[in-house]
C-alpha positions as CSV (number, residue, x, y, z in Angstrom):
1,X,7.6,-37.2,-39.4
2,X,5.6,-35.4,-42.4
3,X,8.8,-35.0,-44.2
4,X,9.6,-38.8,-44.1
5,X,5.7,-39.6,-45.0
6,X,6.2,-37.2,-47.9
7,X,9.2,-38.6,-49.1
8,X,7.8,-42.4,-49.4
9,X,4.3,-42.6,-49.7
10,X,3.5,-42.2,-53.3
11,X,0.6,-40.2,-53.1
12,X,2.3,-37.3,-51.0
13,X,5.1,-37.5,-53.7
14,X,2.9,-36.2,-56.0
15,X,1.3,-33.6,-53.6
16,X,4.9,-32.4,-51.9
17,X,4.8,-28.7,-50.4
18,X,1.3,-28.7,-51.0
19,X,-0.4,-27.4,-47.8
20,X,-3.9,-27.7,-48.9
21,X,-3.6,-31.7,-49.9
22,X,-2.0,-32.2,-46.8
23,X,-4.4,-30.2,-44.5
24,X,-7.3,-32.1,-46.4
25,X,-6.1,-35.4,-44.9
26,X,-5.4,-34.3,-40.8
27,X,-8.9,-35.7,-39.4
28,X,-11.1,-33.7,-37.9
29,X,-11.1,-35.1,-34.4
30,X,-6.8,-34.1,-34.8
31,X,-8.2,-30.7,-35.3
32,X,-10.6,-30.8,-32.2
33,X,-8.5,-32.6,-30.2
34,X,-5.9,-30.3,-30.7
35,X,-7.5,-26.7,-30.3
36,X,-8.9,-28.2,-26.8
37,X,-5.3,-29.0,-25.7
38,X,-4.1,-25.9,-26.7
39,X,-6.8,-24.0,-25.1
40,X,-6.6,-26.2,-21.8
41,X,-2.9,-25.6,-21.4
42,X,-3.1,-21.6,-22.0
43,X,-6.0,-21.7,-19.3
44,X,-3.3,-23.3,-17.0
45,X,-0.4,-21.2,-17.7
46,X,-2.7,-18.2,-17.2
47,X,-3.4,-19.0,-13.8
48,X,-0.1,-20.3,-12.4
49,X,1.5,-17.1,-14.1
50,X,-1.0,-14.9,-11.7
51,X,-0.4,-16.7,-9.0
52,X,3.7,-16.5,-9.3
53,X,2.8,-12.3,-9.9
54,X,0.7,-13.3,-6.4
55,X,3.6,-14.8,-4.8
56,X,6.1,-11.9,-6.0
57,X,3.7,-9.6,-4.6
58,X,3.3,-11.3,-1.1
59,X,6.9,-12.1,-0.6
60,X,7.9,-8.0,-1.0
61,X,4.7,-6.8,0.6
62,X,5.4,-9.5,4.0
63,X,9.3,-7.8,4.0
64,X,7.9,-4.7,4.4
65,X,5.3,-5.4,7.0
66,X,7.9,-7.4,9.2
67,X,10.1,-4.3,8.8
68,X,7.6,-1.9,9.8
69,X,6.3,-3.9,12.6
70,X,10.1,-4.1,13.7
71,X,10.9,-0.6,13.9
72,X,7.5,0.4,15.5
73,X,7.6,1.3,19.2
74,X,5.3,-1.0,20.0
75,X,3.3,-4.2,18.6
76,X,0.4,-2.4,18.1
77,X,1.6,1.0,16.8
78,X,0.5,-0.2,13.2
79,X,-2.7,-1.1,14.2
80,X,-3.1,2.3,15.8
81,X,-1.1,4.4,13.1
82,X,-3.2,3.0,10.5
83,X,-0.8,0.8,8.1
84,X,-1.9,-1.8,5.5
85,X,0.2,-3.7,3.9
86,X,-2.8,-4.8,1.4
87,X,-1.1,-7.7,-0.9
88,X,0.8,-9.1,2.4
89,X,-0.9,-12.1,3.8
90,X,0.4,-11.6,6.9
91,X,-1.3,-8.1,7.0
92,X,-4.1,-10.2,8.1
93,X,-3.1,-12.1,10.3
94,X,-1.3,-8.9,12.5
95,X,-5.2,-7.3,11.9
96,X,-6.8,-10.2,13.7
97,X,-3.8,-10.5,16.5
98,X,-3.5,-7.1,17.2
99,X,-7.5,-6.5,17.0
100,X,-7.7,-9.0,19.5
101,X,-5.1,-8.1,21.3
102,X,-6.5,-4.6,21.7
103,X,-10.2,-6.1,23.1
104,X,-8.4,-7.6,25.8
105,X,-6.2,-4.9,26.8
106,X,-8.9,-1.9,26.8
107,X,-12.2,-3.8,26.1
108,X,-12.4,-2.2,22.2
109,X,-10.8,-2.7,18.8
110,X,-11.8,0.5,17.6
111,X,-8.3,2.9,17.3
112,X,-9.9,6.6,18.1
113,X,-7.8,9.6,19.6
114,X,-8.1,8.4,22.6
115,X,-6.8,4.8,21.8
116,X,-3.0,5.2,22.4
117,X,-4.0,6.9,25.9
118,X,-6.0,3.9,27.2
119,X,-3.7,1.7,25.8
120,X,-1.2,2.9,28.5
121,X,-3.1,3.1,31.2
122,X,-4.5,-0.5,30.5
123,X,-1.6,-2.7,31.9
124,X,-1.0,-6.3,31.2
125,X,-3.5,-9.4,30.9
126,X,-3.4,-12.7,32.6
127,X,-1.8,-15.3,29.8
128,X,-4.8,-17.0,30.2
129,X,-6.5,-14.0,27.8
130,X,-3.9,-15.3,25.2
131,X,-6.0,-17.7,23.9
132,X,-8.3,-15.8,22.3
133,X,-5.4,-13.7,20.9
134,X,-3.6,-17.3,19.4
135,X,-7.3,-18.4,17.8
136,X,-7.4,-15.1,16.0
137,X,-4.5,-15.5,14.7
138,X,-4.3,-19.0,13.5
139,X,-8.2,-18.3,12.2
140,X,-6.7,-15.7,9.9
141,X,-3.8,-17.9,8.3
142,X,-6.4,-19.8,6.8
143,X,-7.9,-17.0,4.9
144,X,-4.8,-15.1,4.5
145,X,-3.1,-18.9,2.7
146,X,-6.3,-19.2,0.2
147,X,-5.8,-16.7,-2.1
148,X,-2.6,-18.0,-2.7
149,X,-4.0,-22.0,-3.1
150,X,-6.9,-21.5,-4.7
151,X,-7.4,-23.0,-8.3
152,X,-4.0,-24.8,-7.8
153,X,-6.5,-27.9,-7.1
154,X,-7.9,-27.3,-10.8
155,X,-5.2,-26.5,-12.5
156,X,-3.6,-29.9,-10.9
157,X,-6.7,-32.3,-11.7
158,X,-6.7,-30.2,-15.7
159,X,-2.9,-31.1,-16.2
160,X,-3.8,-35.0,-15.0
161,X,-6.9,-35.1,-17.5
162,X,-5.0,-34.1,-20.8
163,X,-3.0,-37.3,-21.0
164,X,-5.8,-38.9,-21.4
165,X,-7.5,-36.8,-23.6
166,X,-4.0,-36.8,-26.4
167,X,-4.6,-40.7,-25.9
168,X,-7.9,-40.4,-27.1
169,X,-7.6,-38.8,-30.2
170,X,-5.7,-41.2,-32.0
171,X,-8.4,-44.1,-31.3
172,X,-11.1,-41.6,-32.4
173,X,-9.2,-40.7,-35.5
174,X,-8.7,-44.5,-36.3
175,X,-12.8,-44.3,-36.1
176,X,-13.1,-41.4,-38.5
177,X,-11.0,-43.2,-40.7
178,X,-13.0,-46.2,-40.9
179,X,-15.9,-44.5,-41.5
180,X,-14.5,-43.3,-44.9
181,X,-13.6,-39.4,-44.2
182,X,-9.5,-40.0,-44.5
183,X,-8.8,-42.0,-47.8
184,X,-5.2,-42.7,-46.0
185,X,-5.5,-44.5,-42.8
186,X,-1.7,-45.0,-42.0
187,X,-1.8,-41.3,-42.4
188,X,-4.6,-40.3,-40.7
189,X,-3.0,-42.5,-37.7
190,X,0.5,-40.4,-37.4
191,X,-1.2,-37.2,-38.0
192,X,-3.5,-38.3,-35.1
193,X,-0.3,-38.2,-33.0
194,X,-0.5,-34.3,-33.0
195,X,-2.2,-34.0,-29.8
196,X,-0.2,-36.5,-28.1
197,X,3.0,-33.9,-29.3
198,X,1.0,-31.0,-27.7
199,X,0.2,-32.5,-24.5
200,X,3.6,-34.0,-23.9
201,X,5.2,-30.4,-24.5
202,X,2.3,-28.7,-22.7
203,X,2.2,-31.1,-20.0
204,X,6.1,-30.7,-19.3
205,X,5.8,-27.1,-19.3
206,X,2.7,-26.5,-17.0
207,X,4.2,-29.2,-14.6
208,X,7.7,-27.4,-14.3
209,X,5.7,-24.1,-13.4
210,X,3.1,-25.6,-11.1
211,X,5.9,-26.7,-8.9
212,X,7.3,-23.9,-9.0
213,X,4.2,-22.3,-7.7
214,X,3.3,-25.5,-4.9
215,X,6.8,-24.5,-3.4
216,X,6.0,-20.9,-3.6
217,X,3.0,-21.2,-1.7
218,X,4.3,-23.6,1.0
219,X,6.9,-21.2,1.4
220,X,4.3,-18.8,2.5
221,X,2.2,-21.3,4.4
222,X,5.4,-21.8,7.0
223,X,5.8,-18.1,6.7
224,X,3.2,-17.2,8.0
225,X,2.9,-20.3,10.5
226,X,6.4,-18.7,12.2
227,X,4.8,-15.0,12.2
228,X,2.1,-16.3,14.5
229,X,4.7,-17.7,16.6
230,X,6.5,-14.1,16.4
231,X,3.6,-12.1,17.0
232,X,2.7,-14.1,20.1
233,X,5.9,-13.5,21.4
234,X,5.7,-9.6,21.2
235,X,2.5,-9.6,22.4
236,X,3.5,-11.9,25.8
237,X,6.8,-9.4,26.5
238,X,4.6,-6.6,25.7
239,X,1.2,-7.1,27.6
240,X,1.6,-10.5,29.2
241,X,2.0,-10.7,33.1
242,X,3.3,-13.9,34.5
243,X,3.8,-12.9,38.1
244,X,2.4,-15.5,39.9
245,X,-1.2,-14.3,42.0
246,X,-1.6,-14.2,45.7
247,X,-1.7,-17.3,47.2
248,X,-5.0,-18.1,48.6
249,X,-5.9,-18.4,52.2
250,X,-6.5,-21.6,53.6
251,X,-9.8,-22.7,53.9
252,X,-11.5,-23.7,57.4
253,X,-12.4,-27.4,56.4
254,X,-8.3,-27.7,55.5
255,X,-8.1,-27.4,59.3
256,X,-9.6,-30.4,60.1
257,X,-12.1,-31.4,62.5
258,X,-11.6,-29.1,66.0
259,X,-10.7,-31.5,69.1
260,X,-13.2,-29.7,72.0
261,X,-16.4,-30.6,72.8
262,X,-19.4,-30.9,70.2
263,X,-22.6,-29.0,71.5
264,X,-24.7,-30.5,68.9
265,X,-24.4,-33.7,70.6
266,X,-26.5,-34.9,73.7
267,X,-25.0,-33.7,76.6
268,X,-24.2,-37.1,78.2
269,X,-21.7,-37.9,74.6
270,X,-20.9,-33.7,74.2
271,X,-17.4,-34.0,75.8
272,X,-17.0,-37.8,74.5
273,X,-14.6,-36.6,71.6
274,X,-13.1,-33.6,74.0
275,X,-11.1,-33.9,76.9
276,X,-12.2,-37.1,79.5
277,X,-14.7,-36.0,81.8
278,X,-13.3,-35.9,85.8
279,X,-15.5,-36.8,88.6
280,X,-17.0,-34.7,91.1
C-alpha cells in the first residue's frame, strides 16, 4: 500500500525512500492506536502461553498421580506415605477424598505412626458416610479447575474489545486531519489503516491459541469430573459395607389390638369386646 501511494501521489515522488517525510505524515492517533494494540495483544499471548505451560504441567503431573495411586496397596497409602503431586489438579481433589475418607474410617485426618495401624483395625462405613466423602471431593474440583480458568474471562472480553478499538483509529485520524496536523488527508486515511492491520493479525493469532487453551482446560475439567467418579469407586470396594442390617423386630402396635377382655373398661362392658359372657 505505501509502495503504490509512493509511486502516484506527486508529493511522495519527490520524497521516495525517505523515512523521515514519510514518518512525519502517519498521525499521531496511528501511532497511539497502534502501540496500545500491540501492547494488548502481547499481554494476551503472555497469558494464554502460561496457561498452555499450566496445562503441560497438569496433564504429566495427573499421569503420574493416577499411576501412583494405581500401584499403591491401598487408596489411601498416598495420603499416608506422604506423596504430592504439587502441579496435578487432581492432587487436590485425592487430598480432600482421602482426608475425608480417613475421618470417617478412624475419626482423624491426621497420618501419625500409628495411622496405618488404626486404619486396619477400623473396618468399613455404612454408604450412608459416603456423602461427606463425594462433597469433598466435588468441593475440591472447583478449586483444583481455577487455576487453570482464571484470566481466560479477560483475555476473552480483551480480544473482543480490540476490534473496536483498530475501528476507531481511522475515524480519530480523519479528526486529526481536519484539524490541520496531516497536510495529506487521503494519506493520513490509509496510514490510519495500520491498526486495523495489527488487530486483524493479532486477533487471528490470539484466537487460534485461546482455543487451543478453552479445549485444554475442558479437557481437564472432564478429567477430573471422571477421577471423582474413580476415586469413589476405590473408596466403596475398599471401606464401603453394603451388607444389608438386621432386620428390625416388629413393634407391639404392628400386632394390632389384643382380642380378650379390656380391664380399663367398666366391668358390666369389660368382656364386651372378649369372648360372650355365659350365664350362671
Amino acid at each position: 500500500m505505501l509502495l503504490f501511494l509512493t509511486l502516484t501521489h506527486p508529493t511522495l515522488r519527490l520524497a521516495a525512500m525517505d523515512w523521515n517525510s514519510i514518518s512525519r505524515l502517519i498521525p499521531t492517533t496511528t501511532v497511539v492506536f497502534s502501540l496500545v494494540l500491540i501492547l494488548l495483544f502481547f499481554g494476551c499471548l503472555a497469558v494464554l502461553l502460561k496457561k498452555a505451560g499450566k496445562l503441560r504441567a497438569a496433564q504429566a503431573g495427573n499421569a503420574g498421580l493416577r499411576g501412583e495411586l494405581r500401584s499403591s496397596a491401598h487408596p489411601l497409602a498416598m495420603l499416608h506415605n506422604g506423596v504430592h503431586y504439587d502441579k496435578a489438579p487432581l492432587a487436590e481433589i485425592y487430598l480432600a477424598g482421602s482426608r475425608e475418607m480417613a475421618f470417617q474410617l478412624i475419626g482423624t485426618d491426621q497420618v501419625d505412626k500409628d495411622f496405618l495401624t488404626r486404619l486396619r483395625g477400623a473396618g468399613r462405613i455404612w454408604p450412608s458416610q459416603m456423602k461427606p466423602v463425594s462433597a469433598a471431593m466435588e468441593h475440591a474440583v472447583l478449586g483444583a479447575g481455577w487455576p487453570l480458568e482464571s484470566k481466560l474471562g479477560t483475555v476473552s472480553a480483551t480480544l473482543r474489545t480490540i476490534p473496536w478499538l483498530a475501528c476507531a483509529a481511522p475515524f480519530f485520524a480523519w479528526i486529526e486531519a481536519q484539524s490541520g496536523a496531516s497536510p495529506l488527508p487521503p494519506l493520513v486515511f490509509a496510514l490510519s489503516l495500520i491498526p486495523v492491520a495489527v488487530a486483524l493479525l493479532g486477533t487471528v493469532v490470539c484466537q487460534l491459541l485461546a482455543s487451543t487453551v478453552a479445549l485444554g482446560v475442558r479437557h481437564q475439567s472432564l478429567t477430573m469430573k471422571q477421577f471423582v467418579l474413580e476415586l469413589k469407586n476405590l473408596f466403596d470396594r475398599a471401606y464401603v459395607c453394603h451388607k444389608h442390617p438386621l432386620e428390625k423386630l416388629p413393634s407391639i402396635d404392628g400386632f394390632g389390638q389384643p382380642d380378650g377382655p379390656t380391664f380399663n373398661l367398666p366391668p358390666s362392658e369389660a368382656t364386651s369386646r372378649g369372648a360372650p359372657r355365659t350365664p350362671l
